[in-house]
Structure formats: C-alpha cells, structure tokens
C-alpha positions in Angstrom: 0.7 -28.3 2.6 4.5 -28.1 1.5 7.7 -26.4 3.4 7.2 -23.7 1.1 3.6 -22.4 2.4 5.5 -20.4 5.3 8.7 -18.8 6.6 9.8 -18.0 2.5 12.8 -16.9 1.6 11.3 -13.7 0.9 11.9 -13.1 5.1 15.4 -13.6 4.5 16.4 -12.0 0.9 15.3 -9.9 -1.6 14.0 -11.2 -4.4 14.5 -11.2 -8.3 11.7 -11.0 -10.3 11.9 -14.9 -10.6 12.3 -15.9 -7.2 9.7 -13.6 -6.4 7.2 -15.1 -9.4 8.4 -18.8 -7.9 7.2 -18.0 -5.0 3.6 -16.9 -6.0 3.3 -19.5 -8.5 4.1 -22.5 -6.0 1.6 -20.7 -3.4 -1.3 -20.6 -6.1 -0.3 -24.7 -7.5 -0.4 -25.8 -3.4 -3.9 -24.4 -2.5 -6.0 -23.6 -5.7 -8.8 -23.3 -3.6 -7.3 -20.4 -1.4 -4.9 -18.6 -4.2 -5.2 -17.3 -7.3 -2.4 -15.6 -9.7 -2.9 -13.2 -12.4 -0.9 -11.1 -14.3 -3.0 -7.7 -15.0 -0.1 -6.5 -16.8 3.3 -6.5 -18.2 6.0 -3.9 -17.9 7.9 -2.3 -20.7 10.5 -5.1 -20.2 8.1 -7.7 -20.3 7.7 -8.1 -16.6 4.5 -9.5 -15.1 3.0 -7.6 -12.6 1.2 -10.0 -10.3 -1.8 -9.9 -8.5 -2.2 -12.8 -5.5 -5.7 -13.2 -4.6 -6.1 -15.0 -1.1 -9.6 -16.3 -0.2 -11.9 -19.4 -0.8 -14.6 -18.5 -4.2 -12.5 -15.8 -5.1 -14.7 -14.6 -7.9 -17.9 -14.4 -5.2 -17.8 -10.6 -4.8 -17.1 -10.0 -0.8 -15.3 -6.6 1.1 -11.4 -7.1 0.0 -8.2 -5.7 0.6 -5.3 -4.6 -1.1 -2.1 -4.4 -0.1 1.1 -3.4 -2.7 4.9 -2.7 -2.9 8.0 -2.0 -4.6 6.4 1.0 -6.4 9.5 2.6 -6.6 12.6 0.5 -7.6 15.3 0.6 -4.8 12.2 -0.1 -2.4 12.7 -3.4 -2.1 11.1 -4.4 1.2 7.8 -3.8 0.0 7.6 -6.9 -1.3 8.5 -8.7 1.2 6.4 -7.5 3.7 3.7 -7.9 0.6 4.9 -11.4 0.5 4.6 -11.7 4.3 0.8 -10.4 4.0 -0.2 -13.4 1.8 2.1 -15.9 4.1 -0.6 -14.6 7.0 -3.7 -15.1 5.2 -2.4 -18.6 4.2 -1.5 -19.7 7.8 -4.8 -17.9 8.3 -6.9 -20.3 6.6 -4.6 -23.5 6.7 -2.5 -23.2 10.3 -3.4 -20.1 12.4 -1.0 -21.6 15.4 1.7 -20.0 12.6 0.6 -16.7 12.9 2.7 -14.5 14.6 0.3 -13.0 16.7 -3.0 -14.8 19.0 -6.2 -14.1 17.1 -9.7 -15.2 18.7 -11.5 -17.8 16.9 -14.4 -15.4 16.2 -12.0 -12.8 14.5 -10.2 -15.9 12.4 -13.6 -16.8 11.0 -14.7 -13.1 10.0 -11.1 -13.0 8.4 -12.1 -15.7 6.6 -14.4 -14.1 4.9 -12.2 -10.9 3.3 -10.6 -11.2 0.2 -7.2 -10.5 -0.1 -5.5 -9.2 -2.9 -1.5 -8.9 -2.4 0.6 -7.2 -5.6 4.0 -7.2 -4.3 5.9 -5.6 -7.0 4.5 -2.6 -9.0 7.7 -1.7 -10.9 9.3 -5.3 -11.3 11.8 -3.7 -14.0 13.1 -1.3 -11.5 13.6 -3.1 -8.7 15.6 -6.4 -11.2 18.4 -3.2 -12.4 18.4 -2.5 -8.1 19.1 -5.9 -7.3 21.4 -6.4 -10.2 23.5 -3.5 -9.8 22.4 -1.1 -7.8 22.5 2.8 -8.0 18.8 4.5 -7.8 15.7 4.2 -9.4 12.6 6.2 -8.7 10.4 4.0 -10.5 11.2 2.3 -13.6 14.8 2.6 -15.3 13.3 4.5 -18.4 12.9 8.0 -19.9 9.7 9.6 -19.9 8.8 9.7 -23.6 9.3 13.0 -25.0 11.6 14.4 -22.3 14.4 16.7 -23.4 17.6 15.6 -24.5 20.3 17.0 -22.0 23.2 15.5 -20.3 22.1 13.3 -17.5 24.1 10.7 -15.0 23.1 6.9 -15.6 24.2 4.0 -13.4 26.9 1.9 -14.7 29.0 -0.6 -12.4 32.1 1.0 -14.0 34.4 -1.0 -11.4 33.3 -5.1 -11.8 32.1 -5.2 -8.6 28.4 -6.0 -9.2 27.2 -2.6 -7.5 27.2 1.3 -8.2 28.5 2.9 -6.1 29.9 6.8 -6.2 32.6 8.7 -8.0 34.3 11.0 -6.7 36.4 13.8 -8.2 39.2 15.8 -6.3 38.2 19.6 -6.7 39.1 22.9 -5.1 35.4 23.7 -5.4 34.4 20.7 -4.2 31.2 20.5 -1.3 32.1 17.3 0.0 35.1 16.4 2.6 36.4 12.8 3.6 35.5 11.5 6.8 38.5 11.3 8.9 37.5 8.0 10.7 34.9 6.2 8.7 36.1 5.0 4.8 33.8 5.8 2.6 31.7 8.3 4.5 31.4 11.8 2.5 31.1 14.8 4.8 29.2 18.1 3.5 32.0 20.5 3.4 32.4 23.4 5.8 34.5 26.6 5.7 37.0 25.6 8.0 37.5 22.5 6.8 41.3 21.7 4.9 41.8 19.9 1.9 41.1 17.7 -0.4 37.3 18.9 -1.6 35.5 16.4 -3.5 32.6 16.5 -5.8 30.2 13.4 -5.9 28.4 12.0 -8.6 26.5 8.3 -8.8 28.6 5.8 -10.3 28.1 5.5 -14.0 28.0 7.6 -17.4 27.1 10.9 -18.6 24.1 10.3 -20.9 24.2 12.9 -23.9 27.3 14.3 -22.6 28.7 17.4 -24.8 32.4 16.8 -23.1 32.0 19.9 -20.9 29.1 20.1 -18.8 29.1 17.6 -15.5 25.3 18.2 -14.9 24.1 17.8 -11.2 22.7 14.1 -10.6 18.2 14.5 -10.5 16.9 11.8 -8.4 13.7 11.8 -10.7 16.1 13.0 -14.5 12.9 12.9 -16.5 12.3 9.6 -15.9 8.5 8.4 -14.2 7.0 8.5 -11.2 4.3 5.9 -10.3 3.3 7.8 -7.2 2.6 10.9 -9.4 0.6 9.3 -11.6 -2.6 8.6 -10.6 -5.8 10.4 -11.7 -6.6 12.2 -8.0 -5.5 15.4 -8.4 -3.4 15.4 -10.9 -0.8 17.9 -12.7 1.1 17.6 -15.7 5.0 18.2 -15.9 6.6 21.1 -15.0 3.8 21.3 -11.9 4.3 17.6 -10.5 8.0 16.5 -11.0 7.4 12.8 -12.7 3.7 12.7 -13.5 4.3 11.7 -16.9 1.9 12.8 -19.6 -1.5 11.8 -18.2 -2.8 9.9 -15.1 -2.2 6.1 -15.9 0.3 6.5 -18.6 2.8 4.4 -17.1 1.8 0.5 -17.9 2.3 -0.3 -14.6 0.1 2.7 -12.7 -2.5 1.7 -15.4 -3.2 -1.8 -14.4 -3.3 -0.4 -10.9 -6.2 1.9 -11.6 -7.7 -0.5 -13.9 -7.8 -3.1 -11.3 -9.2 -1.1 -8.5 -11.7 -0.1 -11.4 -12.8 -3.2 -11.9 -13.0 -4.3 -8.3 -15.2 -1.9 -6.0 -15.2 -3.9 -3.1 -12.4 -2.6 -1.8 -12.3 -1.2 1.4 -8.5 -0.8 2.3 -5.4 -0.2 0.7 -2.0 0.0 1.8 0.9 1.0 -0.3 4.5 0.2 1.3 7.3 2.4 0.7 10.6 2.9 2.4 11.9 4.1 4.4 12.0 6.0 7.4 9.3 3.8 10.0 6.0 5.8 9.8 2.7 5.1 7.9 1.6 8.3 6.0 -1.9 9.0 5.6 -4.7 11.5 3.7 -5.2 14.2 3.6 -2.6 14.9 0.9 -3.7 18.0 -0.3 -5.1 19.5 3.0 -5.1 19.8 6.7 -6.3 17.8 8.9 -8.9 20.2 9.6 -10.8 19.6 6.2 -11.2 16.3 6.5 -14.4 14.2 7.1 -14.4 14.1 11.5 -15.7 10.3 11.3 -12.7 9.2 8.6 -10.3 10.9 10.7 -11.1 9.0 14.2 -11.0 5.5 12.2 -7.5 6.8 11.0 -6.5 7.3 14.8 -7.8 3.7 15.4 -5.4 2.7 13.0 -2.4 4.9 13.8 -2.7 3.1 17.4 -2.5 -0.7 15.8 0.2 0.5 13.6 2.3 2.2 16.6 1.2 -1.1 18.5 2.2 -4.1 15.9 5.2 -2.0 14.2 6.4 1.0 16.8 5.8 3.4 13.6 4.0 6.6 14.3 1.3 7.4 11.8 1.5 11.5 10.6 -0.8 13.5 7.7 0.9 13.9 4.0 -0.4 17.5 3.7 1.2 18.7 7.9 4.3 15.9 7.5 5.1 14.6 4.8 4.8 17.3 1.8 8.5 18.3 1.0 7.4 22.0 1.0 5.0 22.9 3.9 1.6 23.6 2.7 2.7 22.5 -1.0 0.5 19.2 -1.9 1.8 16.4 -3.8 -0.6 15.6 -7.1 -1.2 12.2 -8.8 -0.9 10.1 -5.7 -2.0 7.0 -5.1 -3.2 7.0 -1.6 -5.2 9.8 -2.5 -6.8 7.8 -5.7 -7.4 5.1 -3.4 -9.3 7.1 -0.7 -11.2 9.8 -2.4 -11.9 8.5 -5.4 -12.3 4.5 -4.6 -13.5 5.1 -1.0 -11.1 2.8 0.8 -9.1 3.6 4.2 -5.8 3.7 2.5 -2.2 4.6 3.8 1.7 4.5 3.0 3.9 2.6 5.3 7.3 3.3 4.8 9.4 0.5 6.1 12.4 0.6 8.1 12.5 2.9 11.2 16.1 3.7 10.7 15.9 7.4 12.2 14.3 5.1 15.5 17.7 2.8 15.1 20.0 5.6 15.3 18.1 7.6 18.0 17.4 10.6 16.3 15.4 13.4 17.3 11.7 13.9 16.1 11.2 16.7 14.2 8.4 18.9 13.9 8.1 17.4 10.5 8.5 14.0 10.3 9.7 14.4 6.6 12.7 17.0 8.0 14.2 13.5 9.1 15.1 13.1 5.6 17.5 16.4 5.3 18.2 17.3 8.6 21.4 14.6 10.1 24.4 16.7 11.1 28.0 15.2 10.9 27.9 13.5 14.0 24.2 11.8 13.0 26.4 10.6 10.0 29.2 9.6 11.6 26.9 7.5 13.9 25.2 5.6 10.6 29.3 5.4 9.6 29.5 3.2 13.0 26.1 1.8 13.0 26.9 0.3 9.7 29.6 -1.0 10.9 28.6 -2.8 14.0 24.6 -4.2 12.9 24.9 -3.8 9.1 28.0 -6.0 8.2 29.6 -3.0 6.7 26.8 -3.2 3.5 26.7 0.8 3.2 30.6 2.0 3.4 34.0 0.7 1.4 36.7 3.0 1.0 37.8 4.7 -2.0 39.8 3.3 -5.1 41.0 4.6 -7.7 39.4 4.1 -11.9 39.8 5.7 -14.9 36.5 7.5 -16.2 36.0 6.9 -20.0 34.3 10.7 -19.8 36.0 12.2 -16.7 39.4 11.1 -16.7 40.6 10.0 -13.0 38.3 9.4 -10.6 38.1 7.3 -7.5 35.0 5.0 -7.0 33.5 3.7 -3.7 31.5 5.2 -0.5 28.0 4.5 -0.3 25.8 1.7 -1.4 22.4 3.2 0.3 20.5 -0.4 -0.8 20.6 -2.3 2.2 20.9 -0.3 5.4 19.3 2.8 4.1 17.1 2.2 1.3 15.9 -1.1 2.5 16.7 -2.8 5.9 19.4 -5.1 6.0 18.1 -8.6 5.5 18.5 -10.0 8.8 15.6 -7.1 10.1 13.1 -8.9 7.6 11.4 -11.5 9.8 9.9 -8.8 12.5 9.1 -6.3 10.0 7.2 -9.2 8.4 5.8 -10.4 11.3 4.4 -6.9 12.6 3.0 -5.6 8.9 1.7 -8.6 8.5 -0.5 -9.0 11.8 -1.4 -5.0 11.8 -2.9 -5.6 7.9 -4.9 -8.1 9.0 -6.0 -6.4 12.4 -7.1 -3.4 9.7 -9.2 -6.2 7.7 -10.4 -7.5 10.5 -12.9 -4.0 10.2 -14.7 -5.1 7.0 -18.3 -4.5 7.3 -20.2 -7.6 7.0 -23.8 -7.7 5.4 -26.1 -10.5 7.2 -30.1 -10.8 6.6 -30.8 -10.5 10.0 -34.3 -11.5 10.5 -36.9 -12.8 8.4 -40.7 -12.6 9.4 -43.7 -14.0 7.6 -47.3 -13.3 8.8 -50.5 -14.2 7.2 -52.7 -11.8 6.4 -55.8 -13.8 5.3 -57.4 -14.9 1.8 -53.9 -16.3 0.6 -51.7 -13.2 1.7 -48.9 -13.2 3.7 -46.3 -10.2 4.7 -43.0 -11.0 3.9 -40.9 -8.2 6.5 -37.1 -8.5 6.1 -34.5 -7.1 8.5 -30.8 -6.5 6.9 -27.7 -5.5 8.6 -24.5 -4.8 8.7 -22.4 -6.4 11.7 -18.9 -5.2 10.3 -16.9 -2.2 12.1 -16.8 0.1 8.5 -19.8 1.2 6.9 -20.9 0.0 3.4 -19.9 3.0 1.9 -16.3 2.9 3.4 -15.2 6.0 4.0 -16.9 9.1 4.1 -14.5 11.0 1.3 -16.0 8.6 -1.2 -19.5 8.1 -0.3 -21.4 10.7 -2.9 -19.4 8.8 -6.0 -22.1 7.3 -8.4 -20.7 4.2 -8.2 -20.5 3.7 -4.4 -24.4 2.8 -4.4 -25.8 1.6 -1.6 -28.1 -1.9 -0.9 -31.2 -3.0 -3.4 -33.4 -5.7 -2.2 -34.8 -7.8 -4.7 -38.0 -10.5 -4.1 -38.1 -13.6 -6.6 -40.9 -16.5 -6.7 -41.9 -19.8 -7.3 -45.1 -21.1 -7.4 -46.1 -17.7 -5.3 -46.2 -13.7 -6.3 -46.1 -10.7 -5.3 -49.2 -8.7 -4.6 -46.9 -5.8 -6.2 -44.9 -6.8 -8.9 -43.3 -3.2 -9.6 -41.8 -3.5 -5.6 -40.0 -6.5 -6.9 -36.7 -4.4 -6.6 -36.3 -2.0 -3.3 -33.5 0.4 -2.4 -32.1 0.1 1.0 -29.3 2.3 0.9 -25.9 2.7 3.3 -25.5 0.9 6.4 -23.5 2.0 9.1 -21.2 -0.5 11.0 -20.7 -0.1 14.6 -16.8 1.3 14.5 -16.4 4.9 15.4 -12.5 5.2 16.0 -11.1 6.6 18.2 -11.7 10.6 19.8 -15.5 10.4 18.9 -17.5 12.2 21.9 -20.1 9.4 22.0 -17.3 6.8 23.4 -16.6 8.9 26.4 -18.2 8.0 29.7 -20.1 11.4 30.7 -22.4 10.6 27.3 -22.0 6.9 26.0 -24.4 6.8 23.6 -24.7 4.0 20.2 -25.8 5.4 16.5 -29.4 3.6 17.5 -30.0 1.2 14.2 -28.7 3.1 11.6 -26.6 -0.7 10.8 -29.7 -2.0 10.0 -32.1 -1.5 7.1 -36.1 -3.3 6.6 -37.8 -4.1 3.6 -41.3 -6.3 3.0 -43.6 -7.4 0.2 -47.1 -8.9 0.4 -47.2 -12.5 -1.0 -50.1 -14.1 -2.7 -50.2 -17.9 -2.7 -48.6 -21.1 -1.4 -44.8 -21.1 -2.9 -41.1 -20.1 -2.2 -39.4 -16.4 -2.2 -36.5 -16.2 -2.2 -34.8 -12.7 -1.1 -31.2 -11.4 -2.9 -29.6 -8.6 -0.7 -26.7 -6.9 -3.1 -24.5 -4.1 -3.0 -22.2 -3.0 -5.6 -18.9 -3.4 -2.7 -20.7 -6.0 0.2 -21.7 -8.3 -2.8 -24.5 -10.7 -2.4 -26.5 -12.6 0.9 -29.6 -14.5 0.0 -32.4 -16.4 1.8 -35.0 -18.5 0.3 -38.4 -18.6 2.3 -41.3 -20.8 2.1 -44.7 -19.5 2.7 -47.0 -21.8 3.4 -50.7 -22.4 2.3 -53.1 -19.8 4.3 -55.7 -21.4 6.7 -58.8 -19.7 7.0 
C-alpha cells in the first residue's frame, strides 16, 4: 500500500485533467486486484474519460454502482467527491480503520461484494478551460454543430491575470450599481439609486461581432448540454435548451449511455453537481403523486442518510427543482438512469452555500438560485471575505477593450466560493459523500441458494428441490419504474450433469422470476406498530428436477443484473 492510496490531493485541490488521470492510474498500478481503469471514450479534445472500477474479479457480473461528476465544466467538486468515493471503497477493502465513518463487520463484507464503478469527470475538456482560466462553461467549451452564427460573448483573460473575470461598462442605462462597501460586488440597480450605472458582461470577446450589437451573455449560447442529452424523454432544440441534435450526440453523454448499456447490473447511480447542498431526485417530469408508492419510500430512506451524512435535504425535480413550476426538464440523466436502466439514482449538488449564509428556505428549493436581496449579497461580499480568502471579489481596474473601447475588468470569480467550495471545505464534503454512497450500496440485493434438498425416491431417482433467495434490502428488479423493460428479466435456473440425468431433459432450464429483498423504506404502513407485518417469502423462489442415476448436478442460478451463484451436488447411488 503506498502514501498515495488515501487522503489525495484531490481533498485538497482541484484537479487538471492530469493530476486527476495520475491519480487513477497510480490507484489501478498499486492494487490490480481491486482497480481497474478504462477509458470508454475520448472527448473532442482528446481527453479520456475514465471509468475506475473498484472490486475484486471485476469482470464476474455482481449488483454495481455508479457514481459520476464534473458533467458540467465549472463543477469541479464532483470529482473530488468522485475521487473520494473510490478512496472509500479502497480503505474499504485494504484499511476500513481509514474510513471516516464505523461500519459493522457484517456490512464491510456485503460491501465487499458491490462493484463500484467511479467516472469522475464527464466533460474533462470543460472543466481543464475552468481551471485554466476560468469564466463559465455549461458543459464542454464547443458550439453545437449547426448552431446559428450570431454574436455571442466568449471567455478570454483579457487582463494577464490567469482568470476571467467581468467587464464592466459605465452606462446611463446601465442595471447594475457598485457596492458601496464591498469592491467588486455588483448591485442590481434600483430607481433611487445615483450614479454611475453599469452594464456587465463576462470577461472576454464578442464572437461574430458586427461592431454594433453587445448581445446579452446565454449561459447555454448554443453550446451542449450533457444533462439534456440523454434518451429519457427527450426534446430537440428550440423545446430543451442544449439537447443537441439527438440523445447521445455529445461523445461524452454517449459513452455514458453506452456504458450503462452494456452493464445491467446497476442498481444505483448518483450524478454530482453543484451547487447549492441538496440531492435532487425523480420524478422529473411529474409529481410525486405519480410515482411508484414502494420507489418513493426507498427514496425517503435515502433522503434521511443523505440529511444524516451530509445535512443536505433531498427535494423532487418536477415540485423543486424545474426552473418553471410544473415545466419538466427533457434528456436528463437521472431520469435515463431510473426509468429506463432501473437504478435508484439522484443528483447531489455539492456545496450548501445557501446553509453557510443562513438563508431562508424557500418554498422552492430552486428559488434559492434567484431570490438573494442586496443585503443576502452584501453578506456573501463579507462571507467571502472572512472564510473564502477573498477568492470571489477584487475591485475594479481599468483595460482597453479591443471591441468595446474602455472598459474596467474585475468583480466576480464565482469558481471557488460559489461554483465550487473553496478548497479548504473538501475533506468533509468528501468524507460525508463518501460514507452516505456507500451506506446507499450497502442495499444491493444479494442472491444466495439458500437451501438444497435431495430425497430418494426409489429405483435410481432422487428429487433434487432448490430454495433461492435474495438476502439484499432492493429487489432484483431494482426499482419499480424499470421493472416491465425487456431486459430487466428476472432469475432462470439451470440443472447440469455428470455421470447422472435428468428424468426431464426439456426442465433443464426453469424461470424463477423477481425476488423481493426485505427493504421497504421508509412511510410503508406495514412498518408501523398497530399492523407490523413482513412480505411473507416473496425473497425467495423454489425450483427441483428428478435425477436418475449415481452422479453430480450441478445447479447455475443467473440473472441478467444479480449475475451468477452455483452449487454443485452429488447424488449418491440409491439403496433399495
């Protein structure tokens, strides 16, 4: 074990796109038999996008996780808590006395047995032009082919000092006053309010410019957006801002889909974001009210571990977190992930930094994003300044624009502090990810052959009766959103032989179907104490053939997500 299996620098920075592949690489060359590092795609700058697969045999198909970040580029902390994740699992199997958090030996060893697969970087090109310069990017720092040409802001450090900033130009018309006592901070202009107005516009150039029009900085400017292109309920441009031309048409969202194609046995899936402190969960196109009872109390199980490891509340994407009420985002992944791959997936956005200023809740937890007054502003303004180093504010100096003549440049650098937490917050966001991921994995169902029972039944017949079952917390379907898709089969049973055979040769192969596991959530009325009551033994399923002879059977129990258990049985010569 080297000093580089735990506490990496990853806890402490953010990294480039090489540190970051460093990192992964020296984890996969120190265990081999734990960690295994693929690339499963490259991005239009030739970036890898790496998948870490945590877990002894990792090609023995098993119940897996997934866990993702940095879809979108100035998200940086996603890969470190990503990062942190696989740190865990490590520590997991080599050191548990690292982890941050007590688990019972009995939980350790059914941890074990999940496969872990950690992708901490989903847009590696837009998060290296973040950490190299700054300014935002949604996704990746590209055009979405075929786009309109029209005049659009790009990022440029137009001032040497390694980060974009703002410009701002002096204008009777202007919506934007000075702050009187914090540099830097821009306050939304109010009638009474004297001169000097300013407009503000992101540090950098005027793509296409036609020497007139100053258009109006888009967050999105015809450029991707990952999380608006996945195949779930999709919708092409104009009808889903950055969906690009068809689900998976982004390199980087295709070997994402591909991937979780390839790989059934997933059974969770969390996407990190930031920010703003609160996992985000389905529905995304509807209330809570449509959704599946039994996937909604596991989801309540969860939003108690996540409010428990992390203090982040959990809220639904359709009642909280749509930007219009009642109007559904399309293409997401989350959604992908649940309905159509059956997993219990969720967004975390990281950073609680509404909870760090002591904001209000409001009814809508995605009102936090548009709703700080001037005094909420002026308290980041100080915040900053005391428990930030000062990373969000300088004051204003002034440059020559090569397109809008004088300008002054400073203000805001929203990348650490607002964006992404400053560095020093890394190690307990880490920690507490980390441990409430695996406390989610920890609910993997778990397929055992329970019982096997072998009676003679006279002149060289025996009965072969077989008891399967599932001693996880999810089902083997996963969730209930997912569990009529074709491929989401259930068990088969299948009876080999040697030196033996089967009285029925066409009963070779049996179906067994779904098992239930013995989680309900939480809310379900059979928990309550005026009518506890189990699901009897629907986690169980029994099968049997009828052996002729003296031999060896030996019984293979498969599902296209559990994988494979298998006992071999002898049956021994009948005595009349």
């Amino acid at each position: 074990m080297t000093q580089d299996t735990f506490n990496g620098l990853f806890r402490r920075r953010y990294l480039s796109h090489e540190a970051l592949t460093r990192q992964l690489e020296t984890w996969a060359q120190d265990h081999p038999r734990l960690a295994r590092l693929d690339s499963i795609g490259v991005s239009p700058e030739g970036r890898d996008i790496w998948v870490l697969t945590l877990g002894p045999e990792p090609d023995r198909r098993r119940p897996a996780v997934w866990v993702d970040g940095n879809m979108h580029g100035t998200e940086l902390a996603g890969s470190s808590a990503a990062l942190a994740v696989a740190e865990m699992v490590l520590a997991l199997h080599l050191a548990p006395d690292r982890l941050p958090v007590d688990w019972p030996e009995h939980q350790c060893r059914h941890l074990r047995e999940v496969v872990f697969h950690v992708c901490p970087r989903i847009s590696p090109d837009g998060a290296e032009q973040v950490l190299r310069q700054g300014g935002f990017v949604r996704s990746a720092p590209r055009r979405t082919p075929g786009s309109p040409v029209r005049p659009s802001w790009r990022s440029e450090d137009l001032d040497g000092d390694d980060r974009c900033r703002y410009l701002r130009c002096q204008d009777e018309a202007g919506d934007f006053v000075a702050s009187p006592d914090h540099p830097g901070l821009m306050l939304p202009r109010q009638v009474e309010d004297p001169p000097p107005y300013w407009r503000l516009y992101p540090e950098g150039m005027i793509d296409h410019w036609d020497g007139v029009t100053v258009p109006e900085p888009d967050w999105l400017a015809d450029t991707p957006d990952f999380n608006r292109n996945f195949p779930w309920g999709w919708r092409p441009e104009p009808d889903q801002v950055g969906a690009g031309h068809y689900p998976g048409d982004a390199p980087e969202t295709r070997a994402i889909i591909d991937f979780a194609l390839a790989h059934p046995n997933l059974y969770a899936w969390l996407n990190l974001h930031t920010f703003g402190g609160v996992f985000i969960r389905p529905l995304v196109d509807a209330p809570d009210r449509d959704m599946d009872p039994q996937d909604l109390a596991v989801y309540r199980q969860l939003a108690a571990w996540g409010a428990s490891f992390t203090g982040y509340p959990t809220v639904s994407s359709f009642e909280e977190f749509s930007y219009q009420p009642e109007t559904p985002l399309h293409g997401d992944l989350i959604e992908f992930a649940y309905h159509q791959r059956g997993c219990l997936a969720q967004v975390c956005e990281l950073w609680d930094l509404f909870q760090r200023l002591d904001l209000p809740r409001p009814e809508r937890f995605i009102d936090h994003y548009t709703a700080l007054d001037r005094e909420q502003m002026a308290r980041l303004a100080r915040w900053d300044r005391v428990s930030n180093g000062g990373r969000l504010f300088v004051d204003w100096h002034p440059i020559t624009h090569p397109q809008l003549g004088e300008v002054e440049v400073g203000g805001l650098d929203p990348c650490l502090g607002i964006w992404n937490p400053p560095p020093e917050e890394l190690p307990a966001i880490c920690d507490g990810l980390g441990s409430y991921w695996l406390r989610v994995a920890s609910m993997m169902p778990r397929l055992v052959i329970e019982a096997v029972h072998c009676t003679p039944l006279g002149e060289g017949f025996h009965a072969l009766d077989v008891t399967v079952a599932n001693h996880g917390y999810l089902p083997s379907y996963g969730v209930q959103a997912a569990r009529q898709r074709p491929w989401n089969s259930g068990l088969e049973a299948e009876a080999s032989t040697t030196g033996c055979r089967l009285h029925d040769p066409a009963q070779a192969r049996q179906r067994l179907g779904h098992l239930e596991g013995w989680g309900r959530g939480l809310g379900d009325g059979a928990q309550m104490p005026w009518y506890q009551r189990s699901r009897g033994n629907s986690h169980q399923a029994h099968t049997g053939w009828v052996i002729q002879g003296e031999g060896e059977v030996t019984i293979h129990i498969t599902s296209p997500r559990l994988g494979r258990v298998s006992r071999s049985i002898r049956i021994p010569p009948t005595h009349e």
